[in-house]
Backbone as JSON Lines, residues from 0, in Angstrom:
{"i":0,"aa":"X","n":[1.0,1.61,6.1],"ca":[1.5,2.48,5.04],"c":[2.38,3.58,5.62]}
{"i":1,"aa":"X","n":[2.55,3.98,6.65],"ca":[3.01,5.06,7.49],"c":[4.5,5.07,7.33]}
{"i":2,"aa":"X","n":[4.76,3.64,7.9],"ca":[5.81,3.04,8.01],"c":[6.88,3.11,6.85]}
{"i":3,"aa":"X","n":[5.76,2.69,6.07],"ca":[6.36,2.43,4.51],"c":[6.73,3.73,3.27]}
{"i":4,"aa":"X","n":[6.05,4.44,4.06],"ca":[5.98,5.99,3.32],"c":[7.12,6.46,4.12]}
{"i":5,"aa":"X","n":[7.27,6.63,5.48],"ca":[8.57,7.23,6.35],"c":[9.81,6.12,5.5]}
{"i":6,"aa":"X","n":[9.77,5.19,5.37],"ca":[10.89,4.91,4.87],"c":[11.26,5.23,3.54]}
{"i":7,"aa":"X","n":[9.92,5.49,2.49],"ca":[10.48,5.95,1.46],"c":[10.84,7.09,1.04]}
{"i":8,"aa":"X","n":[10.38,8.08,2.15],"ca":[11.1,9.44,2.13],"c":[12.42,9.42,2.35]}
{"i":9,"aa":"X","n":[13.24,8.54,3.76],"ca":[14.43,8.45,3.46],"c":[14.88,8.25,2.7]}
{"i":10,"aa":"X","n":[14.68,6.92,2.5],"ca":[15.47,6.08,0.95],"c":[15.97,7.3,-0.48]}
{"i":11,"aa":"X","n":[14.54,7.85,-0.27],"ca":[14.87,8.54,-1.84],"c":[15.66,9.83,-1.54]}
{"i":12,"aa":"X","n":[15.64,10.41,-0.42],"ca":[15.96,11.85,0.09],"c":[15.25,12.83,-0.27]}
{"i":13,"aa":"X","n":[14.85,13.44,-0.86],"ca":[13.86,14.15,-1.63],"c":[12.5,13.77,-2.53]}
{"i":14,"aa":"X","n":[11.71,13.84,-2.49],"ca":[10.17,13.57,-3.59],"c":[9.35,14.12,-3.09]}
{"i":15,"aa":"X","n":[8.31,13.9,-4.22],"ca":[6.91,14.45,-4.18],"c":[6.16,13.13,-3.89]}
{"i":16,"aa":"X","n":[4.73,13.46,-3.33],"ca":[4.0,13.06,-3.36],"c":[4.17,11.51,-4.14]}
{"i":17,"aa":"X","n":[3.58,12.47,-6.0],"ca":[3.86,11.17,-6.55],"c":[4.87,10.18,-6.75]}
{"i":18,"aa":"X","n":[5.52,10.74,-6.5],"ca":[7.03,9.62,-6.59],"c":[7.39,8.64,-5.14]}
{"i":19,"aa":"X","n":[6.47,8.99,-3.96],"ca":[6.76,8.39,-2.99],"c":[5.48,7.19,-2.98]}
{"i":20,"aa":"X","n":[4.78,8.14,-3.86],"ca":[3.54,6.78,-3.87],"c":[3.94,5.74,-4.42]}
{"i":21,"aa":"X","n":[4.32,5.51,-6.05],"ca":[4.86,5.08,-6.92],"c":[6.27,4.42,-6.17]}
{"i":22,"aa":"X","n":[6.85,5.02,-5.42],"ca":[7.98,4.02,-4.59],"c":[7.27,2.58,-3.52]}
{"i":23,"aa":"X","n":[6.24,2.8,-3.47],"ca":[5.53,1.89,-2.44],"c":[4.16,0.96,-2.72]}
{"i":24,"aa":"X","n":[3.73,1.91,-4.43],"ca":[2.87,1.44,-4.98],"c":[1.47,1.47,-4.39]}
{"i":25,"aa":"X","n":[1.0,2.56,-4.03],"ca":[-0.23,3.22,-3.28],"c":[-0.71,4.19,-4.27]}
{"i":26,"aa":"X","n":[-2.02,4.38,-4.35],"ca":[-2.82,5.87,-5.28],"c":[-2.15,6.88,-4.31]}
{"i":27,"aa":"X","n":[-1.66,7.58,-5.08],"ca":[-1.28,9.56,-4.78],"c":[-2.4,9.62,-3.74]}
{"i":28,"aa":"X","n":[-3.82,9.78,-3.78],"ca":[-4.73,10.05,-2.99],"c":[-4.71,9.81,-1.26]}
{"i":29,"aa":"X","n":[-4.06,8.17,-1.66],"ca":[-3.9,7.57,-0.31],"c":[-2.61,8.24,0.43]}
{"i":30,"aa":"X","n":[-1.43,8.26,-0.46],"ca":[-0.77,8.97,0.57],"c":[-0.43,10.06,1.14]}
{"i":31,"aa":"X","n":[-1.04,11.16,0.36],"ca":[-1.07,12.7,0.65],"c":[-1.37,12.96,1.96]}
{"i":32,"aa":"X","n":[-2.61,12.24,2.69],"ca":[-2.81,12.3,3.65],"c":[-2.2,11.75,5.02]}
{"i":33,"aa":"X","n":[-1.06,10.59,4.47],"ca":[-0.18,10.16,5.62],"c":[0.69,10.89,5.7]}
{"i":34,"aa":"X","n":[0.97,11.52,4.55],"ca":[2.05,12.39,4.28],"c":[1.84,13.36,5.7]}
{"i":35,"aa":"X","n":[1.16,14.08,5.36],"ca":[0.41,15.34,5.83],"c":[1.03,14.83,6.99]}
{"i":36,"aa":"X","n":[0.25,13.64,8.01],"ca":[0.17,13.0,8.94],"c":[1.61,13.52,9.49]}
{"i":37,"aa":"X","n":[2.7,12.26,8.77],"ca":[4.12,12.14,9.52],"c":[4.45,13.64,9.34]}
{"i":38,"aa":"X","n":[4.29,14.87,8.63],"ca":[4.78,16.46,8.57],"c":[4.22,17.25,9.97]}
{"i":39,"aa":"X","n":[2.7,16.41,10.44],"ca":[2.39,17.08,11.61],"c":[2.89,16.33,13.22]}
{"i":40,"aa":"X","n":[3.67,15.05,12.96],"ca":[4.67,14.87,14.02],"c":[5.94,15.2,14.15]}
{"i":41,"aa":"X","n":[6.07,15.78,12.48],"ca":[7.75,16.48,12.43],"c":[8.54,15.02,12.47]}
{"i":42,"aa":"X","n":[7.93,14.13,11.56],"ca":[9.1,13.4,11.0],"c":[9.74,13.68,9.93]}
{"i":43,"aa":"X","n":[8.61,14.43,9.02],"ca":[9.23,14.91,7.53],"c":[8.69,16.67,7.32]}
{"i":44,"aa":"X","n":[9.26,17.02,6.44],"ca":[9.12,18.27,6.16],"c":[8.55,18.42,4.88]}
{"i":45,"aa":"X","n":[8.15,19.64,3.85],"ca":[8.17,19.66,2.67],"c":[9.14,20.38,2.27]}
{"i":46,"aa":"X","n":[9.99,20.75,1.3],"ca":[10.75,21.3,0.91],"c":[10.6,22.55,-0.51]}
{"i":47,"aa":"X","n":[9.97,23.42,-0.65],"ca":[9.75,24.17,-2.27],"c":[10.9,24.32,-2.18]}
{"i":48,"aa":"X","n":[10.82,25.02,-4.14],"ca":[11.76,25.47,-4.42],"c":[12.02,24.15,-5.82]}
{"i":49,"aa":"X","n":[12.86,24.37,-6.31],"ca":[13.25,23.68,-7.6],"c":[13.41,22.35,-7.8]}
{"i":50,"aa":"X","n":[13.74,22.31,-6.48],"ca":[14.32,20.41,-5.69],"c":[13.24,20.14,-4.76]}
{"i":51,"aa":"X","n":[12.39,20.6,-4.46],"ca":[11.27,20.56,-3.8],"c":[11.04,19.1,-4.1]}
{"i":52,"aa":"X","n":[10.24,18.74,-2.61],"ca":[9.71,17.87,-2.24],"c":[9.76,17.15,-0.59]}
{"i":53,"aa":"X","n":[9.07,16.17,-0.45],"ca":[9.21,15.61,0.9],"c":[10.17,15.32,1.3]}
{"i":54,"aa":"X","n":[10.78,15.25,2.51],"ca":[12.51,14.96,3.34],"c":[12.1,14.63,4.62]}
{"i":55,"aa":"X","n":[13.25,14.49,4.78],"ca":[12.58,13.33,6.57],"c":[13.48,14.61,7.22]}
{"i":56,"aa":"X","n":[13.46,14.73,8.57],"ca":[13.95,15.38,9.36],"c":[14.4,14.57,10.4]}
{"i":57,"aa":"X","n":[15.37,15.08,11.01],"ca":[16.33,13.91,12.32],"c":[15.21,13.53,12.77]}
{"i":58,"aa":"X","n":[14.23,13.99,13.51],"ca":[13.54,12.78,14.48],"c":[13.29,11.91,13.44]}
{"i":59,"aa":"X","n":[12.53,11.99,12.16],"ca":[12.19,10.9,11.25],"c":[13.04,9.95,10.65]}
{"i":60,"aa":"X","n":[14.4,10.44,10.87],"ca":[15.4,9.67,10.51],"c":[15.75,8.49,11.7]}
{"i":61,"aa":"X","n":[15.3,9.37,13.01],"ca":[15.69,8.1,13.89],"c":[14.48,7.38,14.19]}
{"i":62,"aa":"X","n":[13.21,7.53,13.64],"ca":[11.86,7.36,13.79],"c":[12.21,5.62,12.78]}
{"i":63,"aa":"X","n":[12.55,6.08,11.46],"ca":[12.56,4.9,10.4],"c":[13.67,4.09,11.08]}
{"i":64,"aa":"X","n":[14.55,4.19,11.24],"ca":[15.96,3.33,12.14],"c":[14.99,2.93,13.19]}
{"i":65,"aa":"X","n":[14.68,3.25,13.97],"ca":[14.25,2.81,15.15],"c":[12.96,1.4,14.71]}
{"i":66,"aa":"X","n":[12.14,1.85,13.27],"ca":[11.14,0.95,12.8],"c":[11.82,-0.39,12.08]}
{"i":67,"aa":"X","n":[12.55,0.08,11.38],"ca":[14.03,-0.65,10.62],"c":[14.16,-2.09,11.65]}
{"i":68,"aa":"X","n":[15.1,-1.71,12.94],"ca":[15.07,-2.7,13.76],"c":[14.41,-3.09,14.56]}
{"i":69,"aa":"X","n":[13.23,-2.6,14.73],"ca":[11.93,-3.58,15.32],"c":[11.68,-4.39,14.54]}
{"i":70,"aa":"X","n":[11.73,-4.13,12.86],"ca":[11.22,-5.19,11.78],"c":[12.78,-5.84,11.13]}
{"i":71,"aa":"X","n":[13.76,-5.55,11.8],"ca":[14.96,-6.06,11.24],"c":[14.63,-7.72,10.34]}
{"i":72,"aa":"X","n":[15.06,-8.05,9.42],"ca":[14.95,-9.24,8.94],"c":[16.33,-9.98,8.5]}
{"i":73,"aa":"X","n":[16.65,-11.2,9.72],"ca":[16.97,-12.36,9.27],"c":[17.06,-13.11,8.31]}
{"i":74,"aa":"X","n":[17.8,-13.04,7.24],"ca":[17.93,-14.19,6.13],"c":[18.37,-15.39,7.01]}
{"i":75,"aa":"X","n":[17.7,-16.91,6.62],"ca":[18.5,-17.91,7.13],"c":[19.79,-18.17,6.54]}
{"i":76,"aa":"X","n":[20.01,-17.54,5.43],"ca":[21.32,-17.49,4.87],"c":[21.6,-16.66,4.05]}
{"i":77,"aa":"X","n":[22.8,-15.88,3.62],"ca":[23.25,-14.75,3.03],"c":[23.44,-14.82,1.63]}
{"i":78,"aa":"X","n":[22.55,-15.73,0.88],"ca":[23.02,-16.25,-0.4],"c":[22.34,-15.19,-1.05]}
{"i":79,"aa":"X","n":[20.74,-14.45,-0.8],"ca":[20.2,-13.5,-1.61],"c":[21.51,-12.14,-1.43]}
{"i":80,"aa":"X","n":[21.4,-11.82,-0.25],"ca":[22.68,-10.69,-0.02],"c":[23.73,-10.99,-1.51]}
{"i":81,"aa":"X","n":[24.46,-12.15,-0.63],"ca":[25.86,-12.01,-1.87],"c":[25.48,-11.82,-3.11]}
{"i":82,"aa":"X","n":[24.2,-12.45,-3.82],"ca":[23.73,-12.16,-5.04],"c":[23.81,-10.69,-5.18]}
{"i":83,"aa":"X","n":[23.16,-9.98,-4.48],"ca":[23.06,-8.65,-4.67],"c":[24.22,-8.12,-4.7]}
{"i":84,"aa":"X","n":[25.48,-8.03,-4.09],"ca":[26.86,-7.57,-3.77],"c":[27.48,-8.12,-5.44]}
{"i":85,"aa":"X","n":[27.18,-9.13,-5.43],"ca":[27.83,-9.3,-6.83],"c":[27.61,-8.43,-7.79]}
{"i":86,"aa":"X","n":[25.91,-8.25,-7.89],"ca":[25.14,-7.95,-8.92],"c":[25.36,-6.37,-9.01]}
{"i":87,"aa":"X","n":[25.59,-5.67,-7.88],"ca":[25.54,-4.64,-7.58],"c":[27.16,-4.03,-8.55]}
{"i":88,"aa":"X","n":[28.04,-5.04,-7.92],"ca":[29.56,-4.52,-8.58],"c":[29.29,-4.41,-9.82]}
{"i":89,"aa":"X","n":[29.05,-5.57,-9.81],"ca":[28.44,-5.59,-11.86],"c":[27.79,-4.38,-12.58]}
{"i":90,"aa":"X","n":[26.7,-3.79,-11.81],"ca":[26.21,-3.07,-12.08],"c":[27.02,-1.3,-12.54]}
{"i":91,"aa":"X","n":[27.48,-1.22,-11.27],"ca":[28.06,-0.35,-10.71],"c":[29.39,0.12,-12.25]}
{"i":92,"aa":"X","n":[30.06,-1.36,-12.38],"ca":[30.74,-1.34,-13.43],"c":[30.36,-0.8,-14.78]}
{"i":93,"aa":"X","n":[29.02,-1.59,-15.26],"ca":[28.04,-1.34,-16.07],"c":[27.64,0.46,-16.53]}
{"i":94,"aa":"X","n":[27.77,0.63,-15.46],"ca":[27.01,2.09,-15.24],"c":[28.3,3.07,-15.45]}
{"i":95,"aa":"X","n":[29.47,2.9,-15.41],"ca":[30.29,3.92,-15.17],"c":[31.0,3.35,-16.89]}
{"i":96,"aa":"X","n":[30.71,2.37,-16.98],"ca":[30.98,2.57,-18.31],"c":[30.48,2.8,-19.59]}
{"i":97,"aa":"X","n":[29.31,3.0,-19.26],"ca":[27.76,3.63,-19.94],"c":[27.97,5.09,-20.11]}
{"i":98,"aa":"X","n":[28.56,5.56,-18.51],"ca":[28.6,6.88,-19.04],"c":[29.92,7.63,-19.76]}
{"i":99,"aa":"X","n":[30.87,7.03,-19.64],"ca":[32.38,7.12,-20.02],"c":[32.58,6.58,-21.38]}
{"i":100,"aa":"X","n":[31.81,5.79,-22.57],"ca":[31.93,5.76,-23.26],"c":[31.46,6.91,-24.32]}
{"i":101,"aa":"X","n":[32.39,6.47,-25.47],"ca":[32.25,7.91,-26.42],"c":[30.87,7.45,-27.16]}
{"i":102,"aa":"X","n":[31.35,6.17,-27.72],"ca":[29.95,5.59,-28.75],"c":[29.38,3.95,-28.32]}
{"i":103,"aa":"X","n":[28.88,3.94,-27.05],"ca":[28.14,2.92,-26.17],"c":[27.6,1.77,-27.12]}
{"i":104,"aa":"X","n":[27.81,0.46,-27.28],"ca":[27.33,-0.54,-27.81],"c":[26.1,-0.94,-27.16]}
{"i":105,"aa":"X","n":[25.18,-0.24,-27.39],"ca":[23.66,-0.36,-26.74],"c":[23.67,-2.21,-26.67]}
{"i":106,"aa":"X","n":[23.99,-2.72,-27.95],"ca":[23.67,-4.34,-27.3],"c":[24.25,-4.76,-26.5]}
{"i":107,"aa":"X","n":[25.66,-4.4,-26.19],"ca":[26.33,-4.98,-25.46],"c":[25.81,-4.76,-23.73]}
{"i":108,"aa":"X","n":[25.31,-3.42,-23.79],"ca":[24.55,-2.94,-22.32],"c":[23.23,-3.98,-22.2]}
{"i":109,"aa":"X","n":[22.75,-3.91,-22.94],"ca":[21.39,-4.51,-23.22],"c":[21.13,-6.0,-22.5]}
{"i":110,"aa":"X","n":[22.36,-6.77,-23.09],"ca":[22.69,-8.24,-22.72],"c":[23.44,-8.21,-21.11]}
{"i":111,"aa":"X","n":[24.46,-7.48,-21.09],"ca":[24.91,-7.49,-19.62],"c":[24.1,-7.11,-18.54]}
{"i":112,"aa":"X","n":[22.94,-6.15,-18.88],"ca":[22.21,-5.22,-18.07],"c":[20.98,-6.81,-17.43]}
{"i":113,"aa":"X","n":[20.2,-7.87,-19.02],"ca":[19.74,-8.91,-18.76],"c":[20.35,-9.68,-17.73]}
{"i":114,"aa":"X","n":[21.41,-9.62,-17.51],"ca":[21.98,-10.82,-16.28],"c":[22.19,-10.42,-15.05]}
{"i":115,"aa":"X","n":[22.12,-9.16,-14.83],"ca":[21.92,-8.0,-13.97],"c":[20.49,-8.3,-13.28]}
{"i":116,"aa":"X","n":[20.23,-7.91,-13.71],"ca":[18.24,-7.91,-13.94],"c":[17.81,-9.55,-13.15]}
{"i":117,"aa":"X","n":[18.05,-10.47,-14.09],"ca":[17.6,-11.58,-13.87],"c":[18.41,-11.96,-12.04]}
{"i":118,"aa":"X","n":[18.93,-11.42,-12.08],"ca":[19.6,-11.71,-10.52],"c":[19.04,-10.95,-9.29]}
{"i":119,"aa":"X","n":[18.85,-9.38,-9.9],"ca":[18.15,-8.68,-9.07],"c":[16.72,-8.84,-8.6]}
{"i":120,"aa":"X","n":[16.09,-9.68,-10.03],"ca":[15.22,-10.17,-9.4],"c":[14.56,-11.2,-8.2]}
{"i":121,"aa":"X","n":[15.68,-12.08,-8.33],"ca":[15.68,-12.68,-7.72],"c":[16.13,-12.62,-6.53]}
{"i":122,"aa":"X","n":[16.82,-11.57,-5.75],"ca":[16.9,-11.03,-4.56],"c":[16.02,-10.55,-4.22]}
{"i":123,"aa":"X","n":[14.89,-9.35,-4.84],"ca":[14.11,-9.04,-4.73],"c":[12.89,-10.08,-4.29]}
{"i":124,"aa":"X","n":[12.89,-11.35,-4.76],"ca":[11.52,-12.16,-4.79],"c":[11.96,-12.55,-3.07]}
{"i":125,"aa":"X","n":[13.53,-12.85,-2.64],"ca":[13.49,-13.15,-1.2],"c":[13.04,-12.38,-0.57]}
{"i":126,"aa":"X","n":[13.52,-10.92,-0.57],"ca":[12.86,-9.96,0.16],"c":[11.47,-9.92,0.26]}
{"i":127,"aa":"X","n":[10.83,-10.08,-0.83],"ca":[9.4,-9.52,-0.65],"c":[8.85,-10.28,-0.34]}
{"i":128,"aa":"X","n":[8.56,-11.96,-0.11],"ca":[8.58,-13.0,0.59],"c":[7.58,-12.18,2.17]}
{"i":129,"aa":"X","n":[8.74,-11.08,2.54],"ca":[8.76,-11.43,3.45],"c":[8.24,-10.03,3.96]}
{"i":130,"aa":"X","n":[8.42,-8.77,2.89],"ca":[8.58,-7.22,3.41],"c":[8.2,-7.08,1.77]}
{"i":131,"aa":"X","n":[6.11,-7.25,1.46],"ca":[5.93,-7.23,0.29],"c":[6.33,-5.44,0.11]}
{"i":132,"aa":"X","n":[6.73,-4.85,0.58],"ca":[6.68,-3.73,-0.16],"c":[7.7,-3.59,-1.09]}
{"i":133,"aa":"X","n":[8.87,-4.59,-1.28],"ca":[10.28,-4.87,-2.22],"c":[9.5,-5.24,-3.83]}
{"i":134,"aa":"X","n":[8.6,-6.03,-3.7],"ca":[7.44,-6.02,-5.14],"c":[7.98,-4.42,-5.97]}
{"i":135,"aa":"X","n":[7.52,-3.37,-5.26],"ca":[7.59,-1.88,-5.98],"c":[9.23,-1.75,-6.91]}
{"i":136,"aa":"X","n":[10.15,-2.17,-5.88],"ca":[11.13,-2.05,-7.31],"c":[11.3,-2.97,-7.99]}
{"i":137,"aa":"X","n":[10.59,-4.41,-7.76],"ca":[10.84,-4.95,-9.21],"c":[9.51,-4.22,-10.38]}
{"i":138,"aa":"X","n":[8.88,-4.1,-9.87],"ca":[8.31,-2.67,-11.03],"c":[9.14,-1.93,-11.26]}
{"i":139,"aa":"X","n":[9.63,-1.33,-10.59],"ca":[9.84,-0.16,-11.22],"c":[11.22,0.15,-11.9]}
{"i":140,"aa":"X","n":[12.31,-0.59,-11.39],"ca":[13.32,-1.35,-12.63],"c":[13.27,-2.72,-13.78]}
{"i":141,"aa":"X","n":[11.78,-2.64,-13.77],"ca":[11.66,-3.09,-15.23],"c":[11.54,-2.19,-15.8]}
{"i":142,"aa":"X","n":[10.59,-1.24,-15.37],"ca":[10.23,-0.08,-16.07],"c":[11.14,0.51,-16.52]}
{"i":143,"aa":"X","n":[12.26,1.21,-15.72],"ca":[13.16,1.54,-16.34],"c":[14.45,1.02,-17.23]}
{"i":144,"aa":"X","n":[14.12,-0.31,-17.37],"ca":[14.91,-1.33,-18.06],"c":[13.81,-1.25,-19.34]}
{"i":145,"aa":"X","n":[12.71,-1.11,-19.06],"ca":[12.59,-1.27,-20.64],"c":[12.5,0.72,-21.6]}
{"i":146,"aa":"X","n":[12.42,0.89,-20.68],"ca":[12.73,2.3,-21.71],"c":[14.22,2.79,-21.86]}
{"i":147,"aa":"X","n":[15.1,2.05,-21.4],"ca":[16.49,1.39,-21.66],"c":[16.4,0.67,-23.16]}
{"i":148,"aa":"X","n":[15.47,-0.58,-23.26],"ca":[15.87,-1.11,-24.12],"c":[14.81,-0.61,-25.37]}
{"i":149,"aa":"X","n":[13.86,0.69,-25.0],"ca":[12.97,1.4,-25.8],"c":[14.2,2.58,-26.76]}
{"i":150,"aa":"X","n":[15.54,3.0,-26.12],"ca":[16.32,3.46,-26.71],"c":[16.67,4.76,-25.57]}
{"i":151,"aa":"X","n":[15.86,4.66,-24.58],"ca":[16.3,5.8,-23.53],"c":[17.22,5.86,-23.07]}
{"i":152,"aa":"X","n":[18.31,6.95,-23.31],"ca":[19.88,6.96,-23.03],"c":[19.97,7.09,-21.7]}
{"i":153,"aa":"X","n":[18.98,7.82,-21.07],"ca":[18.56,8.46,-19.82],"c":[18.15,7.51,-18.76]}
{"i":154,"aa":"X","n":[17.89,6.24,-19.35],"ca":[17.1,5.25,-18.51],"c":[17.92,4.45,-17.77]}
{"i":155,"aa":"X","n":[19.13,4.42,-18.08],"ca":[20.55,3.91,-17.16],"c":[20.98,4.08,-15.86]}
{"i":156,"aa":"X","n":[21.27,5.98,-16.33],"ca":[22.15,6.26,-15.4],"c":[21.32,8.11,-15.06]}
{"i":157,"aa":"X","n":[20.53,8.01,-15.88],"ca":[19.61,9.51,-15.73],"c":[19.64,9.96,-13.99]}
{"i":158,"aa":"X","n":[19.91,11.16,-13.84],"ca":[19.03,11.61,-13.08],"c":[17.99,12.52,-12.65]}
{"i":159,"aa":"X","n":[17.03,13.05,-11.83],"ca":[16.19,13.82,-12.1],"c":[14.82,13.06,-11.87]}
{"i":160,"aa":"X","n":[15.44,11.53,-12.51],"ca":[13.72,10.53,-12.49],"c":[14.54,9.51,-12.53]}
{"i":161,"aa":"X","n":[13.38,8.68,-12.34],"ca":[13.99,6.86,-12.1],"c":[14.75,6.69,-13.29]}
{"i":162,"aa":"X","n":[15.77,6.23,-12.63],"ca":[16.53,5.31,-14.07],"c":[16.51,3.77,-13.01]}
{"i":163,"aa":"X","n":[17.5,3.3,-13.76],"ca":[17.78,2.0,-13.2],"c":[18.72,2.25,-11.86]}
{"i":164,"aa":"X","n":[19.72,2.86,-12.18],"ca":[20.39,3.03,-11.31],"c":[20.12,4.09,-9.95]}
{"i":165,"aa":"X","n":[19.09,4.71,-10.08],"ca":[18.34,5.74,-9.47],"c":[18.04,4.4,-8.13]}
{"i":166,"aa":"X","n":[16.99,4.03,-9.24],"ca":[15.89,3.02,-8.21],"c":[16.52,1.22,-7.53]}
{"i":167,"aa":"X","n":[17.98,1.51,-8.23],"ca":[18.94,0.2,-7.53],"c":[19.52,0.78,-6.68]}
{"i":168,"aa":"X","n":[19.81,2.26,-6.38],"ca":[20.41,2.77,-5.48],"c":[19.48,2.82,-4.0]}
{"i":169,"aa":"X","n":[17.77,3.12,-4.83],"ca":[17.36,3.1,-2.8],"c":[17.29,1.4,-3.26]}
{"i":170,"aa":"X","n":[16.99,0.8,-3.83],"ca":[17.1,-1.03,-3.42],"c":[17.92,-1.05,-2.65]}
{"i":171,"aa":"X","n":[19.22,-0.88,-3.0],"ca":[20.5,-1.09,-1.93],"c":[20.18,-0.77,-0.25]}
{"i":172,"aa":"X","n":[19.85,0.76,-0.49],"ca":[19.63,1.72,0.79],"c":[18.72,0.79,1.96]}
{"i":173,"aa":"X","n":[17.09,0.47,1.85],"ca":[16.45,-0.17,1.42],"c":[16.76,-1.53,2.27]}
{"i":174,"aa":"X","n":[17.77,-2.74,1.54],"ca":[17.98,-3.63,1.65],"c":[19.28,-3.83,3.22]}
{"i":175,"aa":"X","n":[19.87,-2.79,2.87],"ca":[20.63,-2.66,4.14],"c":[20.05,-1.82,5.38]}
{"i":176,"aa":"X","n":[19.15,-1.59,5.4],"ca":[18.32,-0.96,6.39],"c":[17.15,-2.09,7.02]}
{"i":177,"aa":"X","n":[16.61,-2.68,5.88],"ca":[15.97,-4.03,6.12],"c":[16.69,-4.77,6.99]}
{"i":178,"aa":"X","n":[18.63,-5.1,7.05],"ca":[19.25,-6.21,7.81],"c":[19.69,-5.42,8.43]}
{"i":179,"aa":"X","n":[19.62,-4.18,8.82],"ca":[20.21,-3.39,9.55],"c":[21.97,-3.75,9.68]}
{"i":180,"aa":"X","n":[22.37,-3.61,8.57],"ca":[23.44,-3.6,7.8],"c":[24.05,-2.47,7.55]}
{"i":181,"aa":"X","n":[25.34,-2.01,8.01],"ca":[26.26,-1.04,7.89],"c":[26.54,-1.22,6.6]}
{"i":182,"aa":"X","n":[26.22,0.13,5.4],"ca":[27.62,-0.02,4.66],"c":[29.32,-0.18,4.4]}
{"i":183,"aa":"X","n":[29.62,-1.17,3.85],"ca":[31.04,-1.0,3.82],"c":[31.76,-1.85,2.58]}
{"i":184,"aa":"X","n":[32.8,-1.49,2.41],"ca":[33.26,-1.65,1.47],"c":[33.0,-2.79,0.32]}
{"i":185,"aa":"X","n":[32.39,-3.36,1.15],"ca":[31.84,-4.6,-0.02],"c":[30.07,-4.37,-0.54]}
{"i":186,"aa":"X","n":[29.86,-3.32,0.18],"ca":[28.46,-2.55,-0.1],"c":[28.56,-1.53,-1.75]}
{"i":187,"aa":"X","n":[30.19,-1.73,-1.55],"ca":[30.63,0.05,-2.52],"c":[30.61,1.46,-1.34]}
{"i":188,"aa":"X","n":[30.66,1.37,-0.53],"ca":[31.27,2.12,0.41],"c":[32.37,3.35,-0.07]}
């Protein structure tokens, strides 16, 4: 869990407690105390204040990189990747025109967002195959897919709390840290 908690402090850049649990899918209880743990080797810090919450600090940043490629993972082939690169543009598209519209055709998001989804999942099921901790965001962008399709305007592109695009953004992070994969332009770079 150590492991998995140091990486989800990066990923997200900022959280609490509960939100790092809920990124990894552990009781709050359990991880307060690893928490604690990686703050008393000075991998992470806490942060008060308004934006408050847990943050990694350089050694913890090169602590998770350094764990990253000990556990680097090999696809035998790049077909889940490209799915995602596709899915991602798509998305990406999706999202900027969600927020740029004057009067948004909720169905029309609704249906494009489904083919989105159904793909992401399925990148997701390679990953976790293999690195079950990828399970947590297909929770947790359903979740926010369905209070999307509950009428949450916020559940898109919100920030502050998970939206979809919140929690596809550490997927990405996440997924290229898993192949120890540079972003670049075909990442959205």
């Amino acid at each position: 869990m150590r492991a998995e908690l140091l990486n989800a402090v990066v990923v997200k850049g900022v959280a609490e407690t509960g939100a790092l649990a809920d990124a990894i899918d552990v009781p709050e209880a359990e991880a307060g105390p690893v928490l604690a743990e990686l703050a008393e080797k000075g991998l992470i810090r806490y942060r008060s204040g308004r934006l408050g919450g847990w943050m990694a600090t350089e050694p913890g940043r090169e602590e998770r990189a350094r764990l990253m490629r000990a556990q680097r993972l090999v696809l035998p082939d790049d077909r889940a990747y490209s799915v995602f690169v596709v899915a991602n543009a798509e998305l990406k598209r999706q999202c900027l025109s969600w927020q740029t519209a004057d009067a948004p055709d909720l169905a029309q998001y609704v249906e494009e967002l489904a083919v989105i989804h159904a793909q992401v999942h399925q990148v997701i099921g390679v990953f976790q195959r293999v690195r079950p901790r990828f399970a947590a965001y297909a929770r947790r962008l359903d979740a926010t897919r369905e209070r999307f399709l509950a009428g949450d305007p916020h559940a898109l592109t919100g920030v502050g709390a998970d939206s979809y695009h919140t929690v596809w953004m550490e997927l990405h992070s996440d997924i290229l840290a898993t192949l120890d994969r540079p972003r670049n332009t075909i990442d959205g770079a």
